[in-house]
MDAnalysis code that builds the backbone (N, CA, C; Angstrom):
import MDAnalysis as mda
import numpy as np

u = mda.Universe.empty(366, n_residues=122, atom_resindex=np.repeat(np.arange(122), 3), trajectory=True)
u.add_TopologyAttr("name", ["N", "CA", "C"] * 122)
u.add_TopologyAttr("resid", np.arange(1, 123))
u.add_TopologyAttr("resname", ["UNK", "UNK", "UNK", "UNK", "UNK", "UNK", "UNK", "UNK", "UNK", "UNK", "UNK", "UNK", "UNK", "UNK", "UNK", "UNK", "UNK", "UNK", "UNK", "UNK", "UNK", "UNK", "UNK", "UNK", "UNK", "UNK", "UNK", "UNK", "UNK", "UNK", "UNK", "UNK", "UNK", "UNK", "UNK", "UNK", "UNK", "UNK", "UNK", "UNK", "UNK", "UNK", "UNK", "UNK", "UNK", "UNK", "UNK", "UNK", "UNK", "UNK", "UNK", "UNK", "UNK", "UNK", "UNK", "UNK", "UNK", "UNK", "UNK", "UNK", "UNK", "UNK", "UNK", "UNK", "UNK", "UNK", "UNK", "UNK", "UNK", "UNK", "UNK", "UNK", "UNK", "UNK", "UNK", "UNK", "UNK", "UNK", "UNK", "UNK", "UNK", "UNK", "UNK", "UNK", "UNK", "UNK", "UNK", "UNK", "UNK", "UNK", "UNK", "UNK", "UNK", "UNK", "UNK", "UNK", "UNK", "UNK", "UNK", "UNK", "UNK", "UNK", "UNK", "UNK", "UNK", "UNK", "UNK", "UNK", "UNK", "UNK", "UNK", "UNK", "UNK", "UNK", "UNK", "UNK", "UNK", "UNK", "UNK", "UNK", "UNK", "UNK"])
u.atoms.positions = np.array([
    [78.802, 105.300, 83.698],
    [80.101, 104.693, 83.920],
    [80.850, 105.456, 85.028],
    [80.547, 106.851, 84.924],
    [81.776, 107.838, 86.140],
    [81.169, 107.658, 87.298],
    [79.181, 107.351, 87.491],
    [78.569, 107.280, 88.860],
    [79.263, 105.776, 89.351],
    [79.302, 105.086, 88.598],
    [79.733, 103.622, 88.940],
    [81.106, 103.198, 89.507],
    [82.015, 104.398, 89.133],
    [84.005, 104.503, 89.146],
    [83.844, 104.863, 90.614],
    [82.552, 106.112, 90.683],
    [82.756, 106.716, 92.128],
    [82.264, 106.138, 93.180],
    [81.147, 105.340, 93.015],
    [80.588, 104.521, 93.792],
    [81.508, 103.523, 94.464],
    [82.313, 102.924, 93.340],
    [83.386, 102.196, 93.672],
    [84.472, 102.720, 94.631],
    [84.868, 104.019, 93.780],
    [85.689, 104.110, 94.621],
    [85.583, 104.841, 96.138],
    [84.345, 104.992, 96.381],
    [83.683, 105.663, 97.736],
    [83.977, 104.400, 98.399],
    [83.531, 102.800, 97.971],
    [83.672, 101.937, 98.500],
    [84.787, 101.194, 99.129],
    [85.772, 101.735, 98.002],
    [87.031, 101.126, 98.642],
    [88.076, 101.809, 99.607],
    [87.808, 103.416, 99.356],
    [88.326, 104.615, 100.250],
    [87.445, 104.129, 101.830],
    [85.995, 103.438, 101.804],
    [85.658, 103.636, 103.080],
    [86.277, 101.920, 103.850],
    [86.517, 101.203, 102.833],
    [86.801, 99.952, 103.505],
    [88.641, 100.204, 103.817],
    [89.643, 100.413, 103.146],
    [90.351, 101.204, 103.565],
    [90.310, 102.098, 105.139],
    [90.034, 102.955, 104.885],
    [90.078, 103.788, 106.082],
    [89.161, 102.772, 107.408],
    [88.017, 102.336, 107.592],
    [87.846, 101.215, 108.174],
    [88.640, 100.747, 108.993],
    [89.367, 99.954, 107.776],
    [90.790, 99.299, 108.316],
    [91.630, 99.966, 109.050],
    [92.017, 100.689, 108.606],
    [93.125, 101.765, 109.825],
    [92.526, 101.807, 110.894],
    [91.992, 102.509, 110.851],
    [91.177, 103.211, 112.004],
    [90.309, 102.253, 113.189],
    [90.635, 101.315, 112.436],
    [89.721, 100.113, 113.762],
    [91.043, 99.443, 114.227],
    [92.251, 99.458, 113.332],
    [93.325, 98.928, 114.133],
    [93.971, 100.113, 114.563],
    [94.277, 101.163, 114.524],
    [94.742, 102.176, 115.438],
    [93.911, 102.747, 116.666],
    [92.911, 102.393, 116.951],
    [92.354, 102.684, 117.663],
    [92.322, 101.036, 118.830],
    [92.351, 100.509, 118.518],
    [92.431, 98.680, 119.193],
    [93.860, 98.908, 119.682],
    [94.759, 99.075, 118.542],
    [96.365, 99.428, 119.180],
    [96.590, 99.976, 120.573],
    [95.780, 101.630, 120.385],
    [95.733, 102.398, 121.256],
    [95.157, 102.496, 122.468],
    [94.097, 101.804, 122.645],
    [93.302, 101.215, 123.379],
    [93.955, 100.166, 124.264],
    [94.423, 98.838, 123.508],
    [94.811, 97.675, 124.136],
    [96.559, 98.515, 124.554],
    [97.103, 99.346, 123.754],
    [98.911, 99.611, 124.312],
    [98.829, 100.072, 125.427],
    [97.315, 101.202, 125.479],
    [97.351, 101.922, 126.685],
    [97.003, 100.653, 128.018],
    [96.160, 100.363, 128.039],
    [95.501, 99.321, 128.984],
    [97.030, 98.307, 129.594],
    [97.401, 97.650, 128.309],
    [98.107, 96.749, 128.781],
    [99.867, 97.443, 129.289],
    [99.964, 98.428, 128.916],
    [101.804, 98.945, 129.050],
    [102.014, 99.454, 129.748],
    [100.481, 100.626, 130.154],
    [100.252, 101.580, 130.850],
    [100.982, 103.197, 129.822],
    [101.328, 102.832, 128.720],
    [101.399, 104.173, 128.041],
    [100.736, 103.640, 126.369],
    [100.507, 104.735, 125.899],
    [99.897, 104.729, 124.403],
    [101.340, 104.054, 123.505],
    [101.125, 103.181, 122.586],
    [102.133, 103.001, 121.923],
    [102.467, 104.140, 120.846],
    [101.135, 104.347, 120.353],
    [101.229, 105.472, 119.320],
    [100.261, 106.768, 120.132],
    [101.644, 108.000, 120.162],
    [101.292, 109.398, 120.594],
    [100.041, 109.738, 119.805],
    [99.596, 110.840, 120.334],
    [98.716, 111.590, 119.479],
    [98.682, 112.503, 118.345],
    [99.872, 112.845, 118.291],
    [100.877, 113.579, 117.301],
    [100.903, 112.263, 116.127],
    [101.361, 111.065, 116.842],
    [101.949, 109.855, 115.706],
    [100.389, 109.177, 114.911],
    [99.809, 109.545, 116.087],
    [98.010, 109.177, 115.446],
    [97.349, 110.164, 114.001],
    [97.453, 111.023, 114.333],
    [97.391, 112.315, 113.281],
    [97.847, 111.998, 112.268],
    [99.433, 111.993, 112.272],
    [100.725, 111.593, 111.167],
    [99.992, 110.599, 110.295],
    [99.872, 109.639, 111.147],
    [99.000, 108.284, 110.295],
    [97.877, 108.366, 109.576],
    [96.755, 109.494, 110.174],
    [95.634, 109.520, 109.366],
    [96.204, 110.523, 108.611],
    [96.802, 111.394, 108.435],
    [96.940, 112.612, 107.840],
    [97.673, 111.358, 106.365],
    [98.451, 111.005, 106.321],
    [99.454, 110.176, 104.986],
    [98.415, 109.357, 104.855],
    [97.951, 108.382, 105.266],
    [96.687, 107.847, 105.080],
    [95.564, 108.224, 104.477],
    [95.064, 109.279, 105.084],
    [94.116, 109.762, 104.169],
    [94.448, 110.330, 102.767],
    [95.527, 110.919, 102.792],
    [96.213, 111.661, 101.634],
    [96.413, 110.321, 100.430],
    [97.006, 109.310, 100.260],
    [97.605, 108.927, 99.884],
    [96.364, 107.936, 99.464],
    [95.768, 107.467, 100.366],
    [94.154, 106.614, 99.811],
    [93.501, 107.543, 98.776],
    [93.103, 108.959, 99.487],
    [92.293, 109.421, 98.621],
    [92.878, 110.167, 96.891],
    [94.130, 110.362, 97.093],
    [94.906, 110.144, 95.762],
    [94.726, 109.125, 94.779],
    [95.293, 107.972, 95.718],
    [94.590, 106.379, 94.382],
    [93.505, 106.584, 94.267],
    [92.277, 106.598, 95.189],
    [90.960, 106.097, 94.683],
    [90.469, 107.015, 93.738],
    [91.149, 108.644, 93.915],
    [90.090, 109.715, 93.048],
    [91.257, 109.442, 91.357],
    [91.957, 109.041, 91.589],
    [92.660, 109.004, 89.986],
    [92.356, 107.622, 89.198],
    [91.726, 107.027, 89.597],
    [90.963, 104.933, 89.490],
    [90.389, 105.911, 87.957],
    [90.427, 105.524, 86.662],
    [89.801, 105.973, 85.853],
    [89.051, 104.515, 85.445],
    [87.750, 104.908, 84.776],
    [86.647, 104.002, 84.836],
    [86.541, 103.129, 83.621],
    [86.268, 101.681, 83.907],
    [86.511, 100.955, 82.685],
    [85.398, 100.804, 82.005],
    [85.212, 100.112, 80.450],
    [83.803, 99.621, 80.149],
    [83.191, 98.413, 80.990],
    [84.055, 97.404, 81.806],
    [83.937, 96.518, 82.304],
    [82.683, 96.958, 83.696],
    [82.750, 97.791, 84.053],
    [81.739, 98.881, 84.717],
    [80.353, 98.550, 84.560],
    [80.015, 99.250, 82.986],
    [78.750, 98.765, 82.533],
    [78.242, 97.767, 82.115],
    [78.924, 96.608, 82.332],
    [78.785, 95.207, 82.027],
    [77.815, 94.490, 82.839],
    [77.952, 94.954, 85.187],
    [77.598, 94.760, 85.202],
    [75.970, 95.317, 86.334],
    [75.282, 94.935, 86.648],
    [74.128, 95.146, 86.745],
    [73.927, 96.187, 88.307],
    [73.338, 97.467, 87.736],
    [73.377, 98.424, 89.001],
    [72.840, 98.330, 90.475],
    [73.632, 98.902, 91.209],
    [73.086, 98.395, 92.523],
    [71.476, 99.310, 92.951],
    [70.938, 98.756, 94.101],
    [70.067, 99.424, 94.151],
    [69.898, 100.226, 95.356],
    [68.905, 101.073, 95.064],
    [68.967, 102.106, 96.335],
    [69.312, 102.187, 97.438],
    [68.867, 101.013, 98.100],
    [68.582, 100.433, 99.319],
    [69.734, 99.782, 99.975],
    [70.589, 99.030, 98.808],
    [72.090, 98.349, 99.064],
    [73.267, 98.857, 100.234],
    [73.537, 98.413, 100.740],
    [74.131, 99.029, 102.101],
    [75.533, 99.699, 101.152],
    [76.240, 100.718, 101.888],
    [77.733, 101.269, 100.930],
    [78.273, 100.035, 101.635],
    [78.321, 99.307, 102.860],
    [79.374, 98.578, 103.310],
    [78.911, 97.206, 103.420],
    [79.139, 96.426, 102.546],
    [78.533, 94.948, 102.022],
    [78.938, 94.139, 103.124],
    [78.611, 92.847, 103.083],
    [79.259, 91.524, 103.811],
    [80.509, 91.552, 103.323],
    [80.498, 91.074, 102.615],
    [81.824, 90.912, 102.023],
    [82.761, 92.123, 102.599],
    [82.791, 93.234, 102.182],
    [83.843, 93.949, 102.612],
    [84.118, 94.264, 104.208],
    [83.045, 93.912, 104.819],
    [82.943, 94.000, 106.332],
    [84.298, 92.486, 106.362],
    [83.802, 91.468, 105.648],
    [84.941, 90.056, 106.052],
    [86.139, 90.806, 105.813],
    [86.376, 91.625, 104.433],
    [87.411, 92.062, 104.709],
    [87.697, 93.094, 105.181],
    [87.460, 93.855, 105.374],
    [87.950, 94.969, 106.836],
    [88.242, 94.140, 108.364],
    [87.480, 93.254, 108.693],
    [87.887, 92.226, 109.946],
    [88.808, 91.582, 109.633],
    [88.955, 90.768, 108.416],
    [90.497, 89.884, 107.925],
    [91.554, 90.449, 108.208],
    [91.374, 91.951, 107.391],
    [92.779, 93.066, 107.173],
    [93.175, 92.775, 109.161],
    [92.255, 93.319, 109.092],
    [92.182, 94.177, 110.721],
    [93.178, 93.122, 111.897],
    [92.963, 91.877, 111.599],
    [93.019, 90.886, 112.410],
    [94.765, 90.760, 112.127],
    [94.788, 90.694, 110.778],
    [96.327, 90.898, 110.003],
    [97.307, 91.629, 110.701],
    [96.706, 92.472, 110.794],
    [97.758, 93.687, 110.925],
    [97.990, 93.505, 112.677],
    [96.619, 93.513, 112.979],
    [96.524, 93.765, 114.551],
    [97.666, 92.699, 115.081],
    [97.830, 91.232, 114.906],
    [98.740, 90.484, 114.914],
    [100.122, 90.883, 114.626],
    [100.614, 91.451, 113.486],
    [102.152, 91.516, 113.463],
    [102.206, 92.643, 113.948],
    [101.414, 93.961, 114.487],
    [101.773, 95.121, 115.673],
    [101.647, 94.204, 117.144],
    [101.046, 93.748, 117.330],
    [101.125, 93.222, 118.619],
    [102.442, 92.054, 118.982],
    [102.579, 91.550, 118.139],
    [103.132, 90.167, 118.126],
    [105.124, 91.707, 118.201],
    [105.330, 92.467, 117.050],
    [106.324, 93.324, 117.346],
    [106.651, 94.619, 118.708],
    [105.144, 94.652, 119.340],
    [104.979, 95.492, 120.576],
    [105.433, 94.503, 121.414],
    [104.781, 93.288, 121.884],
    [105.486, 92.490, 122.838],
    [106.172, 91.705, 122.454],
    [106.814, 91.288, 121.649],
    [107.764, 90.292, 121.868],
    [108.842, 90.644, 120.536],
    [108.588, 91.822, 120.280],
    [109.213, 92.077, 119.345],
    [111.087, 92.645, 119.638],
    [111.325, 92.640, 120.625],
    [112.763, 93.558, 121.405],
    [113.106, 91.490, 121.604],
    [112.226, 90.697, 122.064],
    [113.178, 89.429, 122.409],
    [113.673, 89.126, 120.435],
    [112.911, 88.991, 120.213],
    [112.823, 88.772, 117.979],
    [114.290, 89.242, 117.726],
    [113.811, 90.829, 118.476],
    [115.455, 91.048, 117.599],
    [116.849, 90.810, 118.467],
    [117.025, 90.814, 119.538],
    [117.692, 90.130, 120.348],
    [118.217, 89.065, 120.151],
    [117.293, 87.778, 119.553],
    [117.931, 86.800, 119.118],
    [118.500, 86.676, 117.948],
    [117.614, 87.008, 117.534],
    [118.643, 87.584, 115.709],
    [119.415, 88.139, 116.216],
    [120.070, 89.337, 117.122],
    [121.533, 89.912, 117.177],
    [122.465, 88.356, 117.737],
    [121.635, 87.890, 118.644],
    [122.583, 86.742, 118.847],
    [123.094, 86.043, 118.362],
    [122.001, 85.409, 117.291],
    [122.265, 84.424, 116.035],
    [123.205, 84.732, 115.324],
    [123.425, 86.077, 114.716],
    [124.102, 86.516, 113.994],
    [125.758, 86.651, 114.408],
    [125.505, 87.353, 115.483],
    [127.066, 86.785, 116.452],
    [127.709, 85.856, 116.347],
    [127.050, 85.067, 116.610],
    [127.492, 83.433, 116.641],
    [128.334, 82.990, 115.175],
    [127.693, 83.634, 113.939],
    [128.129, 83.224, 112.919],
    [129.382, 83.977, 112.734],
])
């Protein structure tokens, strides 16, 4: 039951981190390319994995293990740690996020602009 909690939760700490890390790095990549400066410093990159990592690997190592566990049928040797499935979701997340940072990097100063306007008005 505890090889099975950890297995799990190896799985979800790596699809997690995944996620970050393929959109902070795309961020950083595409802010630099397209702005001509990094959106996020290297200092602010750190910050992020540093609470990130902290704070993932807190939930996943305190996940205590259910009977629902041994219910069902063990994986086998050979089984990849990073399935289809969680690859869809690490690209889903990824796509998520990557959208409302980008969509608030560029056009995010007109967003609030008009909301200050809107609000004026009233």
């Amino acid at each position: 039951m505890w090889g099975r909690n950890v297995y799990d939760s190896i799985s979800k700490f790596l699809q997690f981190q995944l996620t970050v890390n393929i959109v902070a790095v795309i961020v950083a990549f595409t802010g630099a390319c397209i702005t001509q400066d990094s959106p996020l410093k290297a200092v602010q990159m750190l910050w992020v994995n540093l609470i990130m990592d902290t704070f993932a690997s807190l939930a996943l190592a305190t996940e205590p293990p259910t009977e629902a566990l041994l219910l069902r049928k063990p994986y086998g040797r050979n089984k990849p740690l990073i399935s289809r499935t969680m690859m869809k979701n690490i690209l889903g997340h990824a796509v998520y996020q990557l959208t409302l940072i980008f969509t608030l990097l560029f056009v995010g100063e007109e967003l609030a602009h008009a909301r200050c306007s809107a609000h004026e008005r009233l």
